[in-house]
N, C-alpha and C positions, 0 to 999 in steps of 0.2 A: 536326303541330306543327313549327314552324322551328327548326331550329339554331342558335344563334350562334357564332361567326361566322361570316354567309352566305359562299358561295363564287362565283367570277365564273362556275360553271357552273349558279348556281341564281337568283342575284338575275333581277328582274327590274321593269320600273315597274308602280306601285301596290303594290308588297309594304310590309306596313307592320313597324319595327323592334320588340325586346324594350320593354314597356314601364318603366320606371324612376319608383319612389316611393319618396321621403322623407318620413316621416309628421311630424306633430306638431313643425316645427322649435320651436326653445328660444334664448334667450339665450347659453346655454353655445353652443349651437351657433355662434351668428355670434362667441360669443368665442376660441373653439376655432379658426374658419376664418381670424380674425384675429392667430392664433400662426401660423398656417401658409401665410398670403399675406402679411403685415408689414403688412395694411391697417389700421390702429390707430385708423381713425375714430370717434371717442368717439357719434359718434350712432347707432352699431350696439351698443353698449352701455351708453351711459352713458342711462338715462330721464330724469331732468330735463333735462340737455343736449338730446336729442330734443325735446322737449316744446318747450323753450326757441324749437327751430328749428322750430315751427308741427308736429313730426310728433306722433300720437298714442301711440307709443311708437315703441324703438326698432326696426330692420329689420335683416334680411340684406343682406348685401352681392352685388351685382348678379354677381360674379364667381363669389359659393358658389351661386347659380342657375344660372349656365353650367357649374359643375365638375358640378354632378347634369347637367345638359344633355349636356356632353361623355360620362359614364356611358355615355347611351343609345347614343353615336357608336361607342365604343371599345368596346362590348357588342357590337353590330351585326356592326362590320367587323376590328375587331382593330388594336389603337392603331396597330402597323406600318404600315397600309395609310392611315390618315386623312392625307388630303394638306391640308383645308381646310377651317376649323371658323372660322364667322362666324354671332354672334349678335346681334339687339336687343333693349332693356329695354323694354318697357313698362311696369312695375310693382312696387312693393317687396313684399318677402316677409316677412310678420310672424310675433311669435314664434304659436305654437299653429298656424300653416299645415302643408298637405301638400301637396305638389307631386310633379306627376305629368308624364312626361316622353313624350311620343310622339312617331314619324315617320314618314314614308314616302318611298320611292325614287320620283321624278320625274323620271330620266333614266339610259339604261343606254346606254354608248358603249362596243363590244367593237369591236380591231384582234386581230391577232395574237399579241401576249403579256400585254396588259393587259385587263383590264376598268374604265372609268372610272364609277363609281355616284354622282349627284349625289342628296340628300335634302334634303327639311326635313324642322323641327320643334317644337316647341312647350311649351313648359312650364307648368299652368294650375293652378291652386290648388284647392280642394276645393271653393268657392264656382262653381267654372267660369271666374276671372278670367283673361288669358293676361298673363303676367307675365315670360314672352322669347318670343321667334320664331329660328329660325334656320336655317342651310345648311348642310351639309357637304358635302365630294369626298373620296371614297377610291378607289382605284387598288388592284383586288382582281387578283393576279396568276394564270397561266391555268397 
């Protein structure tokens, strides 16, 4: 079984990260992540406003999918070390979703006192949907 946080004596490519799930998001939830980013978009809460704007209800906000995303990053490697966290959306996250967060190391650069570990990763709903993609770099010290 892996540790977290890997260390630049164990990582290596193809090692795949902790996985990361948020079961069952909720309204509360994206009203919750909207006290805690200022993102007050009424179509992540408001359901006729959604409707209004062709959605079938309202959604998560693209960012509270990257904050579970980042989890898997800062799990892995230990917040200190993430040099460079880059995601894309594919897909809104509705209430009653679960998202599931994986990745794997895809490039190991060891000098002298650093180790540089590049990853992605992938965030997919319970349906199988991928609903973000993404990269990191972290700089795991030797």
């Amino acid at each position: 079984m892996t540790e977290y946080p890997v260390t630049a004596e164990t990582v290596a490519v193809g090692d795949e990260g902790p996985t990361v799930v948020v079961e069952d998001l909720t309204r509360p939830d994206f009203v919750k992540y909207a006290g805690a980013s200022g993102d007050f978009s009424r179509i992540h809460y408001d359901e006729p406003y959604a409707r209004e704007a062709g959605y079938p209800s309202v959604f998560g906000q693209g960012m509270l999918t990257a904050g579970v995303a980042s989890t898997l990053v800062t799990d892995w490697f230990g917040i200190a070390h993430v040099q460079r966290f880059k995601t894309r959306f594919s897909a809104q996250v509705w209430p009653g979703d679960t998202v599931r967060v994986t990745g794997e190391v895809t490039e190991v650069d060891r000098d002298d006192d650093t180790v540089v570990v590049d990853v992605t990763f992938e965030a997919v709903t319970q349906d199988g949907s991928t609903v973000l993609t993404g990269e990191a770099t972290a700089n795991l010290p030797r």
